[in-house]
Structures are given as C-alpha cells and as structure tokens.
C-alpha positions as CSV (number, residue, x, y, z in Angstrom):
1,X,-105.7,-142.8,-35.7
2,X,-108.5,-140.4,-36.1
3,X,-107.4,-136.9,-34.6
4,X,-110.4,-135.0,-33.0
5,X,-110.6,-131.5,-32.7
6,X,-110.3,-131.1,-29.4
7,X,-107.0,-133.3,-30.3
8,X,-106.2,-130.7,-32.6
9,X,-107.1,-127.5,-30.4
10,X,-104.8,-128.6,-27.7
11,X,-101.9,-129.2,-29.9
12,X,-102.6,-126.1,-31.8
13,X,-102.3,-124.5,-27.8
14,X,-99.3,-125.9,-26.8
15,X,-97.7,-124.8,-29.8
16,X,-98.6,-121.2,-29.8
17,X,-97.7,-121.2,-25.9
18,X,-94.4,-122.6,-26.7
19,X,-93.7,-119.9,-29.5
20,X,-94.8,-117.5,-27.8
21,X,-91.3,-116.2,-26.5
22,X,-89.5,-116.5,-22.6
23,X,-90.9,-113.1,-21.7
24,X,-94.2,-114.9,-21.5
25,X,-93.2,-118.3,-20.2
26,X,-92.6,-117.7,-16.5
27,X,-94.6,-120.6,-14.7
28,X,-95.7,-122.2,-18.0
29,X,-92.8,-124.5,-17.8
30,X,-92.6,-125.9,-14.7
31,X,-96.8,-125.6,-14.4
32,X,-96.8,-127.9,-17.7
33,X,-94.1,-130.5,-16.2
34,X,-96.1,-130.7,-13.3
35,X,-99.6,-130.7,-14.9
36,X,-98.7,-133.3,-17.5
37,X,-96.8,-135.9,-14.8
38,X,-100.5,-134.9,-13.0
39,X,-102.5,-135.9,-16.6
40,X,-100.3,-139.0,-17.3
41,X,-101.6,-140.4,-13.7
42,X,-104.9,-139.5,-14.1
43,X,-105.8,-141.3,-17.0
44,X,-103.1,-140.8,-19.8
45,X,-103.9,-137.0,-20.3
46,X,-100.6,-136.0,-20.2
47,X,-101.3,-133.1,-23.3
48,X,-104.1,-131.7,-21.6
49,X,-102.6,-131.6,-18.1
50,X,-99.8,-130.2,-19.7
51,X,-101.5,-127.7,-20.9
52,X,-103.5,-127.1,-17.9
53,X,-100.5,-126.9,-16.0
54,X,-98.8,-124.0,-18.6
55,X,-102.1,-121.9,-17.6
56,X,-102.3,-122.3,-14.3
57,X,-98.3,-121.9,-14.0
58,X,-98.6,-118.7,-16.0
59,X,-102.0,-117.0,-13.7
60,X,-100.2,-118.1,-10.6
61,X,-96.7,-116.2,-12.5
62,X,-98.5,-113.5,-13.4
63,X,-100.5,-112.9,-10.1
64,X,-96.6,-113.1,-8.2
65,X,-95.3,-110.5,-10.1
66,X,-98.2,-108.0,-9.4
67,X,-97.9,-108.7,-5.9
68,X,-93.9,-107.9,-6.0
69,X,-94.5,-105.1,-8.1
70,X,-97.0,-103.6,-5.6
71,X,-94.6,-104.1,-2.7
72,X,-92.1,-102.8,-4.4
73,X,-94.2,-99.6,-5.0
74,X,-95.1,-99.7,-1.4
75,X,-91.8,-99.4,-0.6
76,X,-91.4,-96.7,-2.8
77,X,-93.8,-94.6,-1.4
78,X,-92.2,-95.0,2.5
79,X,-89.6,-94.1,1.2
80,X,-90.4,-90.7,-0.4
81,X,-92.5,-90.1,3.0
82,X,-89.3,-91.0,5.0
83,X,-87.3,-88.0,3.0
C-alpha cells in the first residue's frame, strides 16, 4: 500500500492533535468520535472525519468558552454596579 501525502498529512494531524496536551482537547474528543463514526458511513473516511470532527469539536469548544467567559464578566460587571 502506497501511502499518499494527503495520507500522510492527516496522520501527521491527528498525531500532533493528540499530543497536544488535555488543556487543548476540549471538544476534540468527542467531535473526532462523532466525525469518524460520520466518515466510516460516508465512504470509509473514518481518519479524515475524525479529524474533521477534532476541529470542528475544538471551534465549537472554543467558541462555548468565550461565550461563558463573557457572561461571566457580565455578571461581574452587575454586580460592581449593584454595590
């Protein structure tokens, strides 16, 4: 088996995600189960939909946590107004 770069690019991905340490990994987890069970259906792409998945599961992470951060800094703000 011939391994093409792309091949190689995506395993070279879903290493460094993987290595790149739990502080990092909210979403990619469960975006990467989901996105490679999504793959594996859609025409045995299971790597790549994994990896699709660990991207899209870390944005989506990423974008929840600014939210909640910005509430709580809302919040903060009533607060010191409420005093």
């Amino acid at each position: 088996m011939k391994a093409s770069p792309i091949r190689i690019a995506l395993v070279a991905t879903t290493l460094a995600l993987a290595t790149a340490g739990t502080a990092n990994a909210a979403g990619c987890l469960k975006g990467a189960v989901v996105g490679g069970v999504a793959g594996h259906y859609a025409g045995h792409h299971a790597v790549v939909g994994a990896v699709g998945g660990c991207m899209v599961g870390r944005h989506l992470a990423k974008q929840h946590a600014q939210q909640e951060a910005a509430q709580q800094q809302a919040a903060q703000r009533q607060a010191a107004r409420v005093q």
